[in-house]
N, CA, C and O atoms as a GROMACS GRO file, in nm:
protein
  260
    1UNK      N    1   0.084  -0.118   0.000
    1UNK     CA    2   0.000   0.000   0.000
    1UNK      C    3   0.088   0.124   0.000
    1UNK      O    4   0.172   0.139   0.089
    2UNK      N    5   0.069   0.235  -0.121
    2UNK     CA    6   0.102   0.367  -0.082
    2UNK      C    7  -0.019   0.465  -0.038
    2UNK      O    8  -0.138   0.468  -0.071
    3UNK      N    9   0.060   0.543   0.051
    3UNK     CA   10  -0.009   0.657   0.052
    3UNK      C   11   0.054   0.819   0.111
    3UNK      O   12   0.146   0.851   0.186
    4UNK      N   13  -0.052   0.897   0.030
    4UNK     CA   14  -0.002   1.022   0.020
    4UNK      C   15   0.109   1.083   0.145
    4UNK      O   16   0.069   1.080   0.261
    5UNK      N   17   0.207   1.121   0.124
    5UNK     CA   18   0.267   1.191   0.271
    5UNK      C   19   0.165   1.292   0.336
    5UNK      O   20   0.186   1.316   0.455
    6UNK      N   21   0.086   1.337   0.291
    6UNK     CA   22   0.045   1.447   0.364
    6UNK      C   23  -0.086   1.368   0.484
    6UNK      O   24  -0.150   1.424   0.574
    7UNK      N   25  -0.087   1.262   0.451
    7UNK     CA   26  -0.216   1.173   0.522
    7UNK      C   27  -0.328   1.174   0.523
    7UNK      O   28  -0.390   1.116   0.612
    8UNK      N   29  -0.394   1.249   0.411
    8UNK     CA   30  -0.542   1.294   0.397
    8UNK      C   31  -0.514   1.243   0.302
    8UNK      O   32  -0.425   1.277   0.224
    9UNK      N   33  -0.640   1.086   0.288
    9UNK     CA   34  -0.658   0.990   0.167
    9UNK      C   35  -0.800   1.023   0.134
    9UNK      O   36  -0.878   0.983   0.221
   10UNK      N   37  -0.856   1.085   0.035
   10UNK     CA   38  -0.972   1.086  -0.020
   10UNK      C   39  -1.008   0.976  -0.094
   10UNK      O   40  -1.126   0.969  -0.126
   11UNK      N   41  -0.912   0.861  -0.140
   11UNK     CA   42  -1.000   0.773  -0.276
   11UNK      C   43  -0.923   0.647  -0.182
   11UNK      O   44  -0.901   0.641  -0.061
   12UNK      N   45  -0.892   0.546  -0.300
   12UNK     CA   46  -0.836   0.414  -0.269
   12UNK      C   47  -0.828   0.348  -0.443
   12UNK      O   48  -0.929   0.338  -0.513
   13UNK      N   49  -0.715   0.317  -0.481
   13UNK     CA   50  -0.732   0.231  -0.599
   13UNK      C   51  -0.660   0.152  -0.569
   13UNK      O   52  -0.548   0.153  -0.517
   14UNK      N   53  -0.751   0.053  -0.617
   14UNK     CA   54  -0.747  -0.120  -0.600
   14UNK      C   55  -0.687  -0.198  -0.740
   14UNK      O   56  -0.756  -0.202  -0.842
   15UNK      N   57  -0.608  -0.233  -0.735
   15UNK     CA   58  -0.492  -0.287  -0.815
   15UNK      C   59  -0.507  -0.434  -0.803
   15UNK      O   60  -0.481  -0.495  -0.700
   16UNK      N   61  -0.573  -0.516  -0.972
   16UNK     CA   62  -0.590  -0.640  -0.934
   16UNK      C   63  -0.476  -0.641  -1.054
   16UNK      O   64  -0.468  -0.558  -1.145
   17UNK      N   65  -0.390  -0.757  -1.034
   17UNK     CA   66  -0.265  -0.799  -1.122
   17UNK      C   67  -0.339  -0.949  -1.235
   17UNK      O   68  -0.426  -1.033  -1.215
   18UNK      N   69  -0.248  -0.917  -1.350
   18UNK     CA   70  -0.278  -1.020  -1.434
   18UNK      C   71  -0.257  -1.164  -1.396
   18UNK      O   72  -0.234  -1.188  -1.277
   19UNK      N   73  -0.262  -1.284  -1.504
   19UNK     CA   74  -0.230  -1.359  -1.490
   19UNK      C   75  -0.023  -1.386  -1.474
   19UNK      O   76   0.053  -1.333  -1.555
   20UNK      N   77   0.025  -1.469  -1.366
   20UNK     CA   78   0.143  -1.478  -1.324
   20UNK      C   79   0.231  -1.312  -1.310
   20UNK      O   80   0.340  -1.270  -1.351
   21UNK      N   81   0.159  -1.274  -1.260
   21UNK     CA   82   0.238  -1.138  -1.182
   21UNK      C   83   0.152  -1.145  -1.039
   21UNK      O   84   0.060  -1.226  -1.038
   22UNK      N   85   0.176  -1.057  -0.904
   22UNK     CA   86   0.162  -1.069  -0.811
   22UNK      C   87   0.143  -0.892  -0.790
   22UNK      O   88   0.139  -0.813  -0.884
   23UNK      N   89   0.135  -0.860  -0.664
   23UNK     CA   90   0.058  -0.722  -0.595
   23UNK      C   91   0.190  -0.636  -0.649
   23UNK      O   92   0.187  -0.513  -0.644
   24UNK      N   93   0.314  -0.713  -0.704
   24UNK     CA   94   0.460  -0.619  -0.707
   24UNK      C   95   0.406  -0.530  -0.827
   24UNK      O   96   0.438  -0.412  -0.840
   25UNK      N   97   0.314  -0.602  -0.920
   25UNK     CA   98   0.286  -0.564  -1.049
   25UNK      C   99   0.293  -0.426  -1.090
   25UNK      O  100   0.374  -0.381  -1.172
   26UNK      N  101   0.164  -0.331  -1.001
   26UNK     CA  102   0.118  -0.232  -0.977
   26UNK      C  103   0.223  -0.127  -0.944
   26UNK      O  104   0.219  -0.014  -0.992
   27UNK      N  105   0.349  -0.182  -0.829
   27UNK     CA  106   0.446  -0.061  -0.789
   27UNK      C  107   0.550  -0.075  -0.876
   27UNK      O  108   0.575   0.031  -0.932
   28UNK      N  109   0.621  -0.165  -0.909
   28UNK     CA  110   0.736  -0.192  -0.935
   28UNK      C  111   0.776  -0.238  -1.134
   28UNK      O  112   0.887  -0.259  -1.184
   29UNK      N  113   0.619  -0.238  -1.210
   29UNK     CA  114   0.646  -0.242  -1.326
   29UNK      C  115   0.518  -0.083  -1.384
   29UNK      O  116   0.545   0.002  -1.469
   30UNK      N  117   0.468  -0.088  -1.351
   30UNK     CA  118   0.372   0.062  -1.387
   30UNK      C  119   0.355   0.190  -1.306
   30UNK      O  120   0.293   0.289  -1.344
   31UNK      N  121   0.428   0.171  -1.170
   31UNK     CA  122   0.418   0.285  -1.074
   31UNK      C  123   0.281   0.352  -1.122
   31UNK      O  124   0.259   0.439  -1.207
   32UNK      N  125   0.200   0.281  -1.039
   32UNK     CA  126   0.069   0.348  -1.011
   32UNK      C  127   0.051   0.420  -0.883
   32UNK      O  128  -0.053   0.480  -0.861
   33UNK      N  129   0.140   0.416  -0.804
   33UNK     CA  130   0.134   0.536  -0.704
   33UNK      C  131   0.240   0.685  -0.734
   33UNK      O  132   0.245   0.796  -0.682
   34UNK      N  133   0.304   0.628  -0.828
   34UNK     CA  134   0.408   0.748  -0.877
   34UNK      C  135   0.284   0.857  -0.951
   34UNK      O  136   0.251   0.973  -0.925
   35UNK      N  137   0.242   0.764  -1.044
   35UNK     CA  138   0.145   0.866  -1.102
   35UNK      C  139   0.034   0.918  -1.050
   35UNK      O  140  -0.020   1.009  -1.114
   36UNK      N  141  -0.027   0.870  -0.920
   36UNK     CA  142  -0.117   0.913  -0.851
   36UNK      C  143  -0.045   1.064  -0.792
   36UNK      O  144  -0.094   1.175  -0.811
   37UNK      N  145   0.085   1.036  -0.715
   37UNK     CA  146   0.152   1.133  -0.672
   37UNK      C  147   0.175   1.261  -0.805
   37UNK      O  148   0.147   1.380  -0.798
   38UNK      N  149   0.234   1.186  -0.917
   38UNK     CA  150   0.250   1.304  -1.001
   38UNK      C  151   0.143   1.386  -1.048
   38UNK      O  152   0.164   1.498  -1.095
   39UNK      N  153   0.007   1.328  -1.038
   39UNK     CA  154  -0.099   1.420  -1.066
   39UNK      C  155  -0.218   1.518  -0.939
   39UNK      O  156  -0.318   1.590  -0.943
   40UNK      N  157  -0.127   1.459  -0.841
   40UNK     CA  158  -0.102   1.558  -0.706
   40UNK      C  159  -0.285   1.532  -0.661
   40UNK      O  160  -0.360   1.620  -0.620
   41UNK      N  161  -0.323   1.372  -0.688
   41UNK     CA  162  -0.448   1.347  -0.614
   41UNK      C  163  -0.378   1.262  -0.488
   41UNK      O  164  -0.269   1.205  -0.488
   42UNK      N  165  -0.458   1.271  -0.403
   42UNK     CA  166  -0.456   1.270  -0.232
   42UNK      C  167  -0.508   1.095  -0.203
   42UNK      O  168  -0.578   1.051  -0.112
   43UNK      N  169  -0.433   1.013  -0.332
   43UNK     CA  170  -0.521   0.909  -0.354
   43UNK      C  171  -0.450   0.755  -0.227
   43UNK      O  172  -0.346   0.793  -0.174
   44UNK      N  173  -0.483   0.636  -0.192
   44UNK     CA  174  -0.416   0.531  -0.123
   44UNK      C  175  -0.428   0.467  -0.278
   44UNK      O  176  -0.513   0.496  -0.362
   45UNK      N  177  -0.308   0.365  -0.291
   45UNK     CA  178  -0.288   0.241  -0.399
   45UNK      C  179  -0.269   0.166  -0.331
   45UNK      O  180  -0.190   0.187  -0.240
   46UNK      N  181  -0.336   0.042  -0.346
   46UNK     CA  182  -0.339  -0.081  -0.274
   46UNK      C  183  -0.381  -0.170  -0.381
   46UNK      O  184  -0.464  -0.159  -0.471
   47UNK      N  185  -0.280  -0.286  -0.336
   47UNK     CA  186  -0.249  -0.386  -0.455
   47UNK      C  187  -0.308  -0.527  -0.397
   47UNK      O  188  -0.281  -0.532  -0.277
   48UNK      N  189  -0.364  -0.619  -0.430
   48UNK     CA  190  -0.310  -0.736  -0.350
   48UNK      C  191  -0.302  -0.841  -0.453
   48UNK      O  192  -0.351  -0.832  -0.565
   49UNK      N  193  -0.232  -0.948  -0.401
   49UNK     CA  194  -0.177  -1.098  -0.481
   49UNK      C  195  -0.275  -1.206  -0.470
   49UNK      O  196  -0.287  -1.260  -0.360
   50UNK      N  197  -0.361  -1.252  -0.590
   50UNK     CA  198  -0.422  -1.348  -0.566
   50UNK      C  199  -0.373  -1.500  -0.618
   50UNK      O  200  -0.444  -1.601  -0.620
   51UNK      N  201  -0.228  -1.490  -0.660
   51UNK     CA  202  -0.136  -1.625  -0.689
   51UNK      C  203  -0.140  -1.596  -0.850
   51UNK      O  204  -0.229  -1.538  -0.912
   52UNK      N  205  -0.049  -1.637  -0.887
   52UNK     CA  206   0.047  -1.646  -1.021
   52UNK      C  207  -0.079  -1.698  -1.131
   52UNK      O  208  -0.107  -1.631  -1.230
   53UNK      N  209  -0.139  -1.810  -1.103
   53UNK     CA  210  -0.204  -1.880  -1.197
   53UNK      C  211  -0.372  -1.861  -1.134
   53UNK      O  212  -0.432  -1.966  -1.154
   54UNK      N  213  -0.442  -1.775  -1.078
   54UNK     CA  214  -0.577  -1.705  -1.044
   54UNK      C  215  -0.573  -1.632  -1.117
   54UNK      O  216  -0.474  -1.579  -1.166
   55UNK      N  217  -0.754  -1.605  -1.153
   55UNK     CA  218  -0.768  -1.486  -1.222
   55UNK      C  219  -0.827  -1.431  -1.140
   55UNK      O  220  -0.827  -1.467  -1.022
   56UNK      N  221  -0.916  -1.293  -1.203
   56UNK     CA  222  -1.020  -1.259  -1.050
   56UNK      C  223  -1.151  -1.248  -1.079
   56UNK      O  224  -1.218  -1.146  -1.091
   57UNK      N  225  -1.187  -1.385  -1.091
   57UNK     CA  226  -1.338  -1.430  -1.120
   57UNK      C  227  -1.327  -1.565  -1.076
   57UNK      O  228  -1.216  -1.618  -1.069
   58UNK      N  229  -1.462  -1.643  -1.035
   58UNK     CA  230  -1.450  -1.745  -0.997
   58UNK      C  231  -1.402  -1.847  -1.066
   58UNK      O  232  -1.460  -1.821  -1.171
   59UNK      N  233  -1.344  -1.936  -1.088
   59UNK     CA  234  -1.293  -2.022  -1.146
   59UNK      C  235  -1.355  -2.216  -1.164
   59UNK      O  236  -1.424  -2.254  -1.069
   60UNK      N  237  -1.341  -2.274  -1.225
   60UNK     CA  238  -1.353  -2.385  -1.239
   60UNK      C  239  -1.286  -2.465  -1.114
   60UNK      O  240  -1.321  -2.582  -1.102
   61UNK      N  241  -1.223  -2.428  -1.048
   61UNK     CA  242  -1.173  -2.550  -0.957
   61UNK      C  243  -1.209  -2.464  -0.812
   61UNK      O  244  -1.146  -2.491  -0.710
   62UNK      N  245  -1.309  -2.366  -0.814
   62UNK     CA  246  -1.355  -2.356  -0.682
   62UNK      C  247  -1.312  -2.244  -0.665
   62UNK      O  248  -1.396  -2.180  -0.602
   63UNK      N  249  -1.172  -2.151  -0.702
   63UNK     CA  250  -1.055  -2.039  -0.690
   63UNK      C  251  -1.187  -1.953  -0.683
   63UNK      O  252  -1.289  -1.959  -0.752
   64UNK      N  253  -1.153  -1.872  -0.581
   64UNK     CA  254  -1.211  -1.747  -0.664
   64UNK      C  255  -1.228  -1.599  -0.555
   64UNK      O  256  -1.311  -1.548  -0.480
   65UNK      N  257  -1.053  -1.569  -0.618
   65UNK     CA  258  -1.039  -1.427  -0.514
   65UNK      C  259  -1.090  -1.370  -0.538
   65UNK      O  260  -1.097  -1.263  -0.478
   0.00000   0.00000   0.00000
């Protein structure tokens, strides 16, 4: 999770990652909190990992983050 230095979070974006990438996806290959920061919204980015081979819909074998 990032969030703003100043500590007044007005939003929250929720960062679901593709197939075989993980929550790193979001910071560390697209900086989606860089650009939240660079467009100077007051926003939290929060990512989370639902495993390499999940999608994010229910699935055939029961999966379903």
């Amino acid at each position: 999770m990032a969030r703003p230095p100043q500590g007044v979070v007005t939003g929250v974006v929720l960062c679901l990652h593709g197939r075989n990438d993980d929550h790193q996806f979001a910071f560390d290959t697209i900086h989606v909190h860089d650009v939240v920061a660079a467009l100077g919204h007051s926003l939290a980015v929060v990512a989370v990992d639902g495993g390499a081979d999940n999608h994010w819909h229910p699935l055939r074998s029961g999966v379903d983050p």
